[in-house]
N, C-alpha and C positions, 0 to 999 in steps of 0.2 A: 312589654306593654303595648297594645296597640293603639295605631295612633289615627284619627281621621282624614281619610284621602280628601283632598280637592279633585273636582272634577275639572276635566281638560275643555278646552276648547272642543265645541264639536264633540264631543263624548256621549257614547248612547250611558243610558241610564241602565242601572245590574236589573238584570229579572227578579232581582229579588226587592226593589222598590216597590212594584207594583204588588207587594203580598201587606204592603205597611195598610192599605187600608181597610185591608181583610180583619185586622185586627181593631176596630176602633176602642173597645174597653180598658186596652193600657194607653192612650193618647193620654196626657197630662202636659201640664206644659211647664210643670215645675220637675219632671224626673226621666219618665217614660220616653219623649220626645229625645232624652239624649243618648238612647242608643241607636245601633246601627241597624239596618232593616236583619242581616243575620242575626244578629242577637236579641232581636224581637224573636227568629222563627228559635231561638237555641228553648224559646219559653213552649213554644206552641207541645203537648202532650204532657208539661210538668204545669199545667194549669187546669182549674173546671171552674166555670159560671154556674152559680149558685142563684138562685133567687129567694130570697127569704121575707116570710109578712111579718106585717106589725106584731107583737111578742115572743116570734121565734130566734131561737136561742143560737149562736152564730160561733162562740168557743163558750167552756166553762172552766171555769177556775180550776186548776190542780192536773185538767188532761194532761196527755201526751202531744207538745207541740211537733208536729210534722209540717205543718204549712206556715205561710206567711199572708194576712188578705188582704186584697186591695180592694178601695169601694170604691165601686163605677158608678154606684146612685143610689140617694138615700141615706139616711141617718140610724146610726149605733150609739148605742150609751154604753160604756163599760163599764163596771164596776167589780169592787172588793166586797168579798162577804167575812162578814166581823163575827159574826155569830149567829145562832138559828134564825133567827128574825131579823138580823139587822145589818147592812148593808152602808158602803158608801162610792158613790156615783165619783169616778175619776174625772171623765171627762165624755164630750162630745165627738163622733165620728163623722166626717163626710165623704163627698167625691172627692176623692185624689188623695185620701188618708191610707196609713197602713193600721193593721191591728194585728199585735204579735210582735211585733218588727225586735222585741229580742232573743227571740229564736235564729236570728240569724246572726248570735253571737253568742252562742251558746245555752241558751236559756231551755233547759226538755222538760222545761212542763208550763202550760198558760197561767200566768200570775193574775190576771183577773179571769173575768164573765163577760159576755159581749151579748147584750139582745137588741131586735131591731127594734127601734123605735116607730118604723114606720117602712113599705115595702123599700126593701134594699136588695139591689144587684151586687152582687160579689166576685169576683177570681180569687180561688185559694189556689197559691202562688207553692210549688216545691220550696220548702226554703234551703236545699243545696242547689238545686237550680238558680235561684234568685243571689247566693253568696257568691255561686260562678262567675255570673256578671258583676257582682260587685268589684271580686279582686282583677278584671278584665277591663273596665270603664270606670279610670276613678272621678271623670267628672258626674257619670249618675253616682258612683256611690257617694258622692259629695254632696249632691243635693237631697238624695235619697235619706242620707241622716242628717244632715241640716232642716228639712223639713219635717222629721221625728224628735229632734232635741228639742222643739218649739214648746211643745207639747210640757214642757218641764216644770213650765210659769205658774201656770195652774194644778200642779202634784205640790208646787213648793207652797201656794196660797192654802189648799187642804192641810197641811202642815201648820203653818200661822193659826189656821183658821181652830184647828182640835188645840193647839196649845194655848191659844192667849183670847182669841176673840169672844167676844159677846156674841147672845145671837142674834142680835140685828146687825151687827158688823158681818156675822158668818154668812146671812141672808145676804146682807147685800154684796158680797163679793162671790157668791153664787148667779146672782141677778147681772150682773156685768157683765159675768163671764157668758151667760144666755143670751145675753142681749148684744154680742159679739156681730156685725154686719153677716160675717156667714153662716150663721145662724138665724139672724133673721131672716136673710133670703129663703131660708129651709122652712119658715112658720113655725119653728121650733116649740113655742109655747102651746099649739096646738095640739101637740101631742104628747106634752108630760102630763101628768097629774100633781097635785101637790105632795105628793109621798115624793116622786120623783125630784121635784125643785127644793122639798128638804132632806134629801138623801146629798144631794150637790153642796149642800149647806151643814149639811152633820149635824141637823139638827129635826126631832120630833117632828110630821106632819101637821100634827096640830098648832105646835109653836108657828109652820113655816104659816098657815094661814092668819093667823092671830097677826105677825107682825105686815102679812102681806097687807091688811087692811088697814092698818094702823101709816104705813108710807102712804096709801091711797089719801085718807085723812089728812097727811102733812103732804097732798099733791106730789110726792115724788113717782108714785106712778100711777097709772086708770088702771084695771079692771075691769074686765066684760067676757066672761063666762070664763073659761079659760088662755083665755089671752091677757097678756101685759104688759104696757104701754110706759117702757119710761120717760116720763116727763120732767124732770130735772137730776141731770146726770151729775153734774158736781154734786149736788147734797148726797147723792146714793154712794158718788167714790168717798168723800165725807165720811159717810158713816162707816164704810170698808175700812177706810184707811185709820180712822181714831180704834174699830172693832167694838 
């Protein structure tokens, strides 16, 4: 296992520090950060920068997983397709997300869809190149899947949400979960549509609008074109939490 050297007194720096900022799109400060500058260059040739616009499609459900991506900027919606028409939104993607990330335990085919929500920079990541490092560094691979088990909270609330809840309860634990601080940074509501915000909620577009105006009503949030403003977060977890 290797282990990280301290530098010495008076010690010049490896030539190979100076290639760390050649690279700035793996910088993260929650994974990338803990390798070693070779083991950034072990990535350099099992990676490509991707650029992709608002509704272009990023993996699809069923392919053949070869990569692993990491997002350098921008937002991803993934989702499961249930049937010809219908569809349900897992979750959110950002900077410093993986999408894929069980390819690198085996998974050869993508179990959801990925499209951008809005212009996203990407690295599609080798994912034998990326497990190399893993079994090599196991404090990145410690953060690497602690930062992807997160992600659990909200697959396990989709669950609750198709079994037992109402759907003001499934709306408003959709709405939470958008209304998340890194999400908002993103302006996230900006660029869903209401098909989208009741795909997150499992429930009809039509229904998501009907009850979105009906909260507005009992002030738990504003409204103003597509944006949405919540204004009393206990009553929305409230309604989450009763369903």
């Amino acid at each position: 296992m290797k282990s990280r050297k301290e530098k010495l007194p008076g010690e010049q720096e490896s030539p190979l520090k100076e290639a760390l900022p050649q690279m700035p799109d793996l910088q993260s400060p929650e994974c990338f950060t803990e390798l070693f500058p070779g083991e950034l260059l072990q990535l350099e040739g099992k990676r490509t920068q991707l650029l992709y616009h608002k509704g272009e499609n990023l993996i699809k459900q069923g392919a053949f997983a070869t990569h692993v991506i990491y997002v350098i900027d921008g937002l991803v919606k993934l989702y499961i397709q249930t049937g010809m028409n219908r569809q349900i939104n897992i979750r959110l993607a950002h900077k410093g997300d993986f999408l894929a990330f069980p390819a690198l335990f085996g998974e050869d085919y993508y179990n959801y869809s990925a499209v951008a929500v809005k212009e996203t920079t990407v690295s599609m990541i080798d994912k034998e190149a990326l497990q190399g490092l893993l079994r090599e560094n196991t404090t990145f691979a410690m953060k690497i899947t602690t930062k992807n088990l997160r992600h659990e909270s909200f697959l396990l609330e989709i669950i609750k949400n198709l079994s037992y809840k109402q759907m003001r309860g499934k709306l408003a634990s959709a709405l939470l979960y958008l209304s998340q601080t890194e999400f908002m940074e993103e302006e996230v509501f900006r660029y869903l549509t209401r098909q989208d915000i009741g795909d997150f909620a499992s429930i009809p577009s039509e229904n998501a609008i009907k009850f979105l105006k009906e909260f507005e009503k009992e002030d738990i949030l504003k409204l103003e074109g597509k944006e949405i403003t919540i204004t009393d977060h206990p009553r929305l977890e409230e309604i989450s939490r009763k369903g």
